[in-house]
N, C-alpha and C positions, 0 to 999 in steps of 0.2 A: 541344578544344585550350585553350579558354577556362580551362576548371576546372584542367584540366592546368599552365596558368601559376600560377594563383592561389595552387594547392596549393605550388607552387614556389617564390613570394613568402614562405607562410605558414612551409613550410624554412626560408627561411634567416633570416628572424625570430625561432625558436627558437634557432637557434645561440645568440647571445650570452646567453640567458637557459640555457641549457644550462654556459655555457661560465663565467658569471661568477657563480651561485649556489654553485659548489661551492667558487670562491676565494674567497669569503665565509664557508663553513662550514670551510673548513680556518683561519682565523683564529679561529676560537670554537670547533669541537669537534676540534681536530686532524687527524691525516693518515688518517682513517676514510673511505676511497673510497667503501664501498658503502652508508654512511649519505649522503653527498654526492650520491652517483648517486641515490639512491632519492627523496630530497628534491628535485633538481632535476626528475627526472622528474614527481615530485606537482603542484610550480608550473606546469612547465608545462604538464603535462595541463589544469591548472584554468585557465589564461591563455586556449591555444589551443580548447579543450573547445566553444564556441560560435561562433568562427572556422571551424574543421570542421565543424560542422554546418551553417553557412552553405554553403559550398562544396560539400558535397556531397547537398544538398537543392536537388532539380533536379528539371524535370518528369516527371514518366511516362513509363517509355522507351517506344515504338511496341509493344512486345510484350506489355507490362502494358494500352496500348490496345485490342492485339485480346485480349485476353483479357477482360478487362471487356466486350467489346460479347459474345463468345460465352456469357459467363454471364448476360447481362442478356438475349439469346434465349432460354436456355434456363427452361424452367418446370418446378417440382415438385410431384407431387400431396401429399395427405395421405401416400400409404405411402413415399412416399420417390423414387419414379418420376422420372426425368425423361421431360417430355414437349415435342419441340419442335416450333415451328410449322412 
């Protein structure tokens, strides 16, 4: 729920960076939507880019837990075998 907000916050932060690069570029390159869209998208990919990665850089879910201790019981021989205790 925690991340769930965070992410929420990080929304609506983009908005005005969405919403006010493109009125920027219609004053210098005119009424060219899909150069506007495309540019705002690149900023803010590059803004928000390590924001996202914070928020969804979380611990080990419990399933990646039991899987790591199943692979750390199991042994392999030379040919390829597993062999478990």
């Amino acid at each position: 729920m925690k991340q769930l907000l965070k992410y929420m916050v990080r929304w609506q932060l983009s908005t005005p960076i969405l919403a006010i690069i493109p009125i920027i570029l219609f004053r210098y390159i005119g009424d060219n939507f899909w150069v506007a869209a495309f540019v705002s998208n690149l900023v803010g990919s590059l803004i928000f880019y390590k924001i996202d990665k914070m928020i969804f850089a979380k611990e080990i879910s419990r399933i990646q837990k039991l899987r790591s201790r199943v692979v750390r019981k199991q042994r392999v021989n030379k040919l390829g075998f597993k062999l478990y205790k």
